[in-house]
C-alpha positions as CSV (number, residue, x, y, z in Angstrom):
1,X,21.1,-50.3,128.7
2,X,20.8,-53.4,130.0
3,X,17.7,-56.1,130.4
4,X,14.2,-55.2,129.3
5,X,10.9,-56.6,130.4
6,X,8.6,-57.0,128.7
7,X,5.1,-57.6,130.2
8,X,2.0,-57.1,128.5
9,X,-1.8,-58.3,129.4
10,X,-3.8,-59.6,126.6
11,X,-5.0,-57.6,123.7
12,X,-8.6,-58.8,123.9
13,X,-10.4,-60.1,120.5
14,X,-6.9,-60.3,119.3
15,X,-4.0,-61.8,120.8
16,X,-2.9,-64.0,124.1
17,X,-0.5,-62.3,126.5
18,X,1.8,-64.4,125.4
19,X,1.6,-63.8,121.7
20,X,1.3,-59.5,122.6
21,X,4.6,-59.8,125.0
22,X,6.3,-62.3,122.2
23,X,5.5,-59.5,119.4
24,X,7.0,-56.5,121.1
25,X,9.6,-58.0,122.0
26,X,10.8,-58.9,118.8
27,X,10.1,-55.4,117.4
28,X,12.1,-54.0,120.2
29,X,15.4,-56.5,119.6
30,X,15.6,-55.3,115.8
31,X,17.0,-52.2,117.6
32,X,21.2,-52.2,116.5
33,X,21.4,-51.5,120.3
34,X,20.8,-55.4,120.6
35,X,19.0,-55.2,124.1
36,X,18.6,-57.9,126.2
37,X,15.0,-58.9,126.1
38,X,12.8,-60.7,128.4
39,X,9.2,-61.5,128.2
40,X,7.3,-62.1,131.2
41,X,3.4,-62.0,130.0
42,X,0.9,-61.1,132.7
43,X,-2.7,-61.4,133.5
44,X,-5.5,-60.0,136.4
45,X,-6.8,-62.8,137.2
46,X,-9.0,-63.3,134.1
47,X,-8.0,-64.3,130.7
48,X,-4.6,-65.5,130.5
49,X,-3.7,-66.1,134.1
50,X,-3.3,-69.9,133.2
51,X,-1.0,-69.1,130.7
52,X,1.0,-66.1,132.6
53,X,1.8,-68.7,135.2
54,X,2.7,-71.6,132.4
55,X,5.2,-69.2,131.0
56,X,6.9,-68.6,134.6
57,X,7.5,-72.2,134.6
58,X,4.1,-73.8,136.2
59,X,3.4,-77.1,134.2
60,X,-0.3,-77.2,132.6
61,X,-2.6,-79.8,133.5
62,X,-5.3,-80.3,131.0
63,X,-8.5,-81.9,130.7
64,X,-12.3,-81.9,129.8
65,X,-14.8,-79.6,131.6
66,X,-18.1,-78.7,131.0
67,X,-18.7,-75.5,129.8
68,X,-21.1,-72.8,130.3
69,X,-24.0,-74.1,129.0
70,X,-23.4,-77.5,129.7
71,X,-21.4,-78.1,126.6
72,X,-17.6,-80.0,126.9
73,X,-14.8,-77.9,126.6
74,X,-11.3,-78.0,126.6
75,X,-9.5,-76.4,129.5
76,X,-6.4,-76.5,131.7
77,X,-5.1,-75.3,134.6
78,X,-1.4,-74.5,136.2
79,X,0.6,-76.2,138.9
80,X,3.6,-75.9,140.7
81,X,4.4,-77.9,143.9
82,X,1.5,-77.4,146.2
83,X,-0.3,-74.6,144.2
84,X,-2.5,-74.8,141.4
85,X,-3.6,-71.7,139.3
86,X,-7.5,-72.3,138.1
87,X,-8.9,-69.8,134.9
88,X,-12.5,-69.4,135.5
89,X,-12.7,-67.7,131.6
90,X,-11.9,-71.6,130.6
91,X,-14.7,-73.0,131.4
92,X,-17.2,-70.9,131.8
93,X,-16.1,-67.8,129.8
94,X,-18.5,-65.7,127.5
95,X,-20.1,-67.4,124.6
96,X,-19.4,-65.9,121.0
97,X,-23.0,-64.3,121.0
98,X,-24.4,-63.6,124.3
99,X,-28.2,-63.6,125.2
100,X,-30.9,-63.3,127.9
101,X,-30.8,-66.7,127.2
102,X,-27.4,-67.7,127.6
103,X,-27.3,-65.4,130.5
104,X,-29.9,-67.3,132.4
105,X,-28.5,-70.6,131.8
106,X,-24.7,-70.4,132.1
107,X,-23.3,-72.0,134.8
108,X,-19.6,-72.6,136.9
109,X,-20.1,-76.5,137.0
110,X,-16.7,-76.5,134.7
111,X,-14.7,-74.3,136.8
112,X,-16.0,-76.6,140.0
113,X,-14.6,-79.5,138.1
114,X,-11.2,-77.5,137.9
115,X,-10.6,-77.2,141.2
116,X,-12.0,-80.6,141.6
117,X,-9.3,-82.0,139.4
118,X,-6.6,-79.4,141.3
119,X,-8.0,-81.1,144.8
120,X,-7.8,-84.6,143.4
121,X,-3.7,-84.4,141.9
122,X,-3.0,-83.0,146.0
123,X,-2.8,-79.4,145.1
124,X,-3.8,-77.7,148.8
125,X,-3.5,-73.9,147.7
126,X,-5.8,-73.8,144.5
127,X,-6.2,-70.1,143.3
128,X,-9.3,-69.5,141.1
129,X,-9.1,-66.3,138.5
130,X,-12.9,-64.9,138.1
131,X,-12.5,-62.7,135.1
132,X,-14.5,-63.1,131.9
133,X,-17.0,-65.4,133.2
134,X,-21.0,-65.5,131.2
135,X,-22.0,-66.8,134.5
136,X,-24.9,-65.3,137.1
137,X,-25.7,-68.7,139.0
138,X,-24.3,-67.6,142.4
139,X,-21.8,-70.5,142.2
140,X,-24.5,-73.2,142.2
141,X,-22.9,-74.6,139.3
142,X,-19.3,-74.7,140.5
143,X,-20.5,-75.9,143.9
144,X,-22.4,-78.7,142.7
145,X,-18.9,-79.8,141.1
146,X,-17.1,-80.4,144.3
147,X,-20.2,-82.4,145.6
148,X,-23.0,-79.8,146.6
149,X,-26.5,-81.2,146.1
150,X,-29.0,-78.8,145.3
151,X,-32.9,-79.3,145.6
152,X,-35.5,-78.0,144.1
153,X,-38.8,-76.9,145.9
154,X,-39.6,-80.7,145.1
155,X,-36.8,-82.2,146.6
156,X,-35.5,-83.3,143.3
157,X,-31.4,-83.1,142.6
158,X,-30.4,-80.8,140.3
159,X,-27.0,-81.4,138.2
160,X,-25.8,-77.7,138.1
161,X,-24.7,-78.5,134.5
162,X,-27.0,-75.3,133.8
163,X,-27.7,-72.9,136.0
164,X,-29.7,-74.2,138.9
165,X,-30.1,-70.7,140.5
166,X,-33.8,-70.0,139.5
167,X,-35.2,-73.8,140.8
168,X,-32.4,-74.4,143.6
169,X,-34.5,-74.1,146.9
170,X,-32.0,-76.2,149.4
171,X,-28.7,-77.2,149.6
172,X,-27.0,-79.9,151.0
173,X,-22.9,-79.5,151.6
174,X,-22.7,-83.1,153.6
175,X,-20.9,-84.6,150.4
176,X,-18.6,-81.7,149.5
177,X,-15.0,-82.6,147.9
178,X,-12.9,-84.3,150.6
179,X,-9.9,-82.3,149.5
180,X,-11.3,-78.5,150.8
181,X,-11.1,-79.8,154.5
182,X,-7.0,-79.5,153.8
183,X,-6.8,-76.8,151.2
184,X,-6.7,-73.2,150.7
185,X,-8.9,-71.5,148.3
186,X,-7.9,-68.1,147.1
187,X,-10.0,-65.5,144.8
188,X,-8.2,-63.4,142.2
189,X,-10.5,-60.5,141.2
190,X,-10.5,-57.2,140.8
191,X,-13.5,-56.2,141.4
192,X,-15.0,-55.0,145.0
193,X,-18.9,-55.7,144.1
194,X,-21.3,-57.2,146.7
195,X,-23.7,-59.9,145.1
196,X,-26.9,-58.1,145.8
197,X,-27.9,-54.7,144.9
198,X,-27.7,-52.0,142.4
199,X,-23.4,-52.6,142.5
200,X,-24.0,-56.3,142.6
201,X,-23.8,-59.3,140.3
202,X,-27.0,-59.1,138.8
203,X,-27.3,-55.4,138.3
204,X,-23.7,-53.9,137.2
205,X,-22.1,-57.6,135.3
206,X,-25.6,-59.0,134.4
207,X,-25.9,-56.7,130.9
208,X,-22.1,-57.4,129.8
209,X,-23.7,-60.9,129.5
210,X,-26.5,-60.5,127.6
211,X,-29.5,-60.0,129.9
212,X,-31.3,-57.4,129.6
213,X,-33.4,-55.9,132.2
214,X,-36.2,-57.9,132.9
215,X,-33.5,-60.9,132.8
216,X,-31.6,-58.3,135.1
217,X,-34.6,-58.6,137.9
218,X,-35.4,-62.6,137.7
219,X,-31.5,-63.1,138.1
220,X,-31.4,-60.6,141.1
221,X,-34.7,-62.1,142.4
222,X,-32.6,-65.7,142.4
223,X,-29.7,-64.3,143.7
224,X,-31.6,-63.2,146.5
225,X,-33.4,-66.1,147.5
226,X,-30.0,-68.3,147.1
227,X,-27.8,-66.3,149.2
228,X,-29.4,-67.0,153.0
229,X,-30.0,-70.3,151.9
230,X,-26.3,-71.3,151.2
231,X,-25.2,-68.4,154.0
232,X,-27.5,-70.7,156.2
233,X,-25.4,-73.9,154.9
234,X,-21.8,-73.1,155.7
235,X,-22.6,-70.5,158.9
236,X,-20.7,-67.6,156.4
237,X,-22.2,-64.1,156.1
238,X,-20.8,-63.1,152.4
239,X,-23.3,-61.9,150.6
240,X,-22.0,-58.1,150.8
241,X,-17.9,-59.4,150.7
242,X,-16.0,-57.1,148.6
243,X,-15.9,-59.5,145.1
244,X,-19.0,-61.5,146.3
245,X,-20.6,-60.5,142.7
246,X,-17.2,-61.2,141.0
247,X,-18.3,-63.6,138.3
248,X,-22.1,-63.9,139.2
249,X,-21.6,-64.6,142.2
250,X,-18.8,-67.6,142.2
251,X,-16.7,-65.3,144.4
252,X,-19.8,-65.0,147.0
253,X,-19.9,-69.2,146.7
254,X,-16.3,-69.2,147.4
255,X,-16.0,-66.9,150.1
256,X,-18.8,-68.9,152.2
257,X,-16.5,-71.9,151.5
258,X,-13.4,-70.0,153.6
259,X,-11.5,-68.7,150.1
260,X,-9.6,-65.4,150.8
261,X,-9.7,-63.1,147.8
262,X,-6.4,-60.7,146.6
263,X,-6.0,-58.3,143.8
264,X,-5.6,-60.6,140.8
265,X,-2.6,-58.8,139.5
266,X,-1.1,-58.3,142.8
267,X,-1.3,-62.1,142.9
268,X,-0.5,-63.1,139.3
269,X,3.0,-61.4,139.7
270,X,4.1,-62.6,142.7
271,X,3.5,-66.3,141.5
272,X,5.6,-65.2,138.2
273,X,8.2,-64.0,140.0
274,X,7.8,-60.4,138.6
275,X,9.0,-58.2,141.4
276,X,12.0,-60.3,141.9
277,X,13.2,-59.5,138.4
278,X,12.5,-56.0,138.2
279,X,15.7,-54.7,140.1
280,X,18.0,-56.3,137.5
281,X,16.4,-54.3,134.7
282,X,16.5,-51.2,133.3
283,X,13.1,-50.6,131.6
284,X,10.0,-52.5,132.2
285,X,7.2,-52.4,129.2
286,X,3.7,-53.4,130.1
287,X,0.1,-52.6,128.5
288,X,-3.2,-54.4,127.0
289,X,-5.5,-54.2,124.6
290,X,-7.6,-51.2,125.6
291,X,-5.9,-47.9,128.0
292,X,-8.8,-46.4,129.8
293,X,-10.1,-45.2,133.2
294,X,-10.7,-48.8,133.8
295,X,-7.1,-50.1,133.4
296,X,-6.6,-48.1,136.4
297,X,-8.7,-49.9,139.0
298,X,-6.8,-52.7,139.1
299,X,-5.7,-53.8,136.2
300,X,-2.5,-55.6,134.9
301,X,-0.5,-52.5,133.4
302,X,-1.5,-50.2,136.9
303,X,0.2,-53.5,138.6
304,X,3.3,-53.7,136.8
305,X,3.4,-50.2,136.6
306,X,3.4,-50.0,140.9
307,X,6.3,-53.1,140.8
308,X,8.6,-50.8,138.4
309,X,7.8,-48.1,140.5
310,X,8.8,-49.6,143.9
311,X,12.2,-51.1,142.0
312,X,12.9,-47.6,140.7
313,X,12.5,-48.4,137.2
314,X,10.9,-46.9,134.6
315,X,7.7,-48.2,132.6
316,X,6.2,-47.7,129.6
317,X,2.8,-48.9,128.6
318,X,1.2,-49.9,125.1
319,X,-1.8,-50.5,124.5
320,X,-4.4,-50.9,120.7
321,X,-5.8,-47.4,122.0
322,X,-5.7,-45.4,125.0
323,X,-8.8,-43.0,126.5
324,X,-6.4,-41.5,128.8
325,X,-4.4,-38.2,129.0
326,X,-1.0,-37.5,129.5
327,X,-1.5,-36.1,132.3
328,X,-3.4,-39.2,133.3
329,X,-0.5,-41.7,131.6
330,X,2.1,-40.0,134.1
331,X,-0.1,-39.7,136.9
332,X,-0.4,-43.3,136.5
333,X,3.0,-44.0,137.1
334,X,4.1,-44.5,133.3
335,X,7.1,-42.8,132.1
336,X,5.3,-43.1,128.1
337,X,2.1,-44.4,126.3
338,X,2.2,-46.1,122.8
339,X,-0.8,-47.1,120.8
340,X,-1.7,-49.5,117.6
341,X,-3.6,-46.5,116.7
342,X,-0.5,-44.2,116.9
343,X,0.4,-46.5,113.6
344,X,-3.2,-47.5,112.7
345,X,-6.1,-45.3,113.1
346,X,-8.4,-48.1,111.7
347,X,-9.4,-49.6,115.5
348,X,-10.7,-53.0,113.1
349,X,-7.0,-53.7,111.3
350,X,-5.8,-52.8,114.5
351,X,-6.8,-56.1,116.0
352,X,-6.7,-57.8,112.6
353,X,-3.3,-56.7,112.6
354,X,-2.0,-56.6,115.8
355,X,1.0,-59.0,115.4
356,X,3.1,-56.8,113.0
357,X,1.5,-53.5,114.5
358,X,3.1,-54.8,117.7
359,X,6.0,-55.2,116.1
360,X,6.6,-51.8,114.5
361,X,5.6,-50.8,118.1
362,X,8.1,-52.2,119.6
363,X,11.0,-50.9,117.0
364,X,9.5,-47.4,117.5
365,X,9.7,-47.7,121.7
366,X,13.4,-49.0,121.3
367,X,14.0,-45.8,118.7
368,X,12.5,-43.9,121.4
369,X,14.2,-45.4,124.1
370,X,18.3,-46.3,122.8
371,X,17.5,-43.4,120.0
């Protein structure tokens, strides 16, 4: 046997890509076959796409944003040569305790000032992850970032810093940043929803971020009224783009400014280099924190699982719990599924615990595996 890879997704609510992939793969080296380990964490395009492209060797750039409702917040974004790698979950990522509240005021101002800052080092191919946002403002906020003015019915500014969505009545694009005449602007998601509708923004994301459904109806009610107006703007019919509801509507903003959009996975490994890898191994082991019917729409493991697949190697996944079959595991393309829960059936010290679950994970898989 010779090189393993190792490359997991974040276990949500309990460990980093980085910190999952770093885990098993000390579990598996405590194997007496000794084999040659390398981890290669992974992301989507939401949580931990920043980080998946710092660990292939992008250097982090990191600076003060405003968050989603309007608080500073730490963030940071990746760079290599011409291309930057923007996180929208950075700065305008789910508060701890969403509400109808929250969920009418949250806005993309922070991950505007992202690509702002990407614009402003020289960057001209800035790629913008949309998973994990709390945000329904259309992209008013992250627009007004790069220089967007938005009016209200009064013809008074509005700063964007919180959602301008439900006053915003005109828009102005005269002053936008300098820096998107040159550049490239490209949309990781995956997720295919149009903004409007009963599959858009409003409707299918709006309740994973606390609103409920009369919050559900004012934000599609916004939504509605913003899109012509900014379609109007920039001479772009997006409004029903696959992933124009991708983040509350920050991939319908984008598109209208000329941004392509690609599977976030599909996109997250070949800026890590993945597929070039895979031939020199023998075994490829991916997963995240939850295995279900989603995971395969898209998602990171399904990804890494079709890379192994076209390099004729095998994968694994592992995962805190899986809802799927075996027959759905191989149908996937894995050639085995592990679980936390396998070891742990308490789902609650599984994420307290995940580190040296992961761990004994791994040593079982290499047991498995080198026997």
């Amino acid at each position: 046997m010779g090189e393993v890879v190792v490359a997991l997704d974040s276990f949500k609510g309990s460990l980093g890509a980085a910190q999952a992939t770093a885990a098993l793969a000390r579990g598996l080296r405590r194997h007496a076959a000794r084999p040659a380990v390398h981890e290669h964490p992974v992301a989507d395009g939401g949580e931990g796409t920043v980080d998946a492209a710092i660990a292939a060797g992008f250097t982090p750039a990191g600076l003060t944003v405003t968050g989603p409702l309007g608080q500073p917040v730490a963030a940071r974004y990746a760079h290599r040569g011409e291309v930057a790698v923007v996180e929208l979950a950075q700065a305008s990522g789910l508060p701890d305790a969403p509400s109808p509240t929250t969920a009418l005021a949250a806005s993309t101002f922070g991950t505007g000032e992202l690509i702002a800052a990407a614009l402003d080092a020289g960057h001209r191919q800035v790629v913008v992850g949309l998973g994990g946002s709390a945000t329904t403002d259309g992209g008013t906020g992250l627009l007004a970032a790069l220089g967007a003015r938005l009016l209200d019915a009064a013809g008074r500014e509005l700063t964007g810093r919180t959602s301008a969505l439900p006053a915003v009545a005109a828009v102005d694009l005269t002053s936008l940043h300098r820096g998107l005449r040159d550049a490239e602007l490209v949309v990781a998601c995956d997720v295919d929803n149009p903004l409007l509708g009963p599959e858009g923004a409003a409707a299918v994301f709006g309740p994973q971020k606390g609103a409920d459904e009369a919050t559900v109806a004012t934000l599609e009610r916004a939504l509605s009224a913003w899109a012509p107006l900014l379609e109007a703007a920039t001479g772009a019919a997006a409004a029903d783009a696959p992933g124009a509801g991708a983040a509350g509507g920050a991939g319908f903003a984008l598109f209208t400014l000329g941004a392509r959009r690609v599977p976030g996975i599909d996109l997250v490994l070949r800026l890590t280099g993945l597929p070039e890898r895979l031939p020199r191994a023998d075994l490829v082991i991916t997963g995240e924190g939850s295995l279900d019917r989603q995971s395969l729409r898209g998602k990171a493991p399904l990804g890494v699982a079709a890379a192994a697949r076209l390099a004729g190697v095998p994968a694994y996944v592992v995962a805190g719990r899986s809802r799927l079959t075996p027959a759905e595991v191989t149908a996937a393309g894995f050639a085995g599924a592990f679980t936390l829960t396998d070891l742990e059936p308490d789902p609650g010290r599984c994420m307290a615990e995940a580190v040296p679950l992961l761990e004994r994970l791994g040593e079982q898989l290499a047991r498995h595996v080198f026997g």
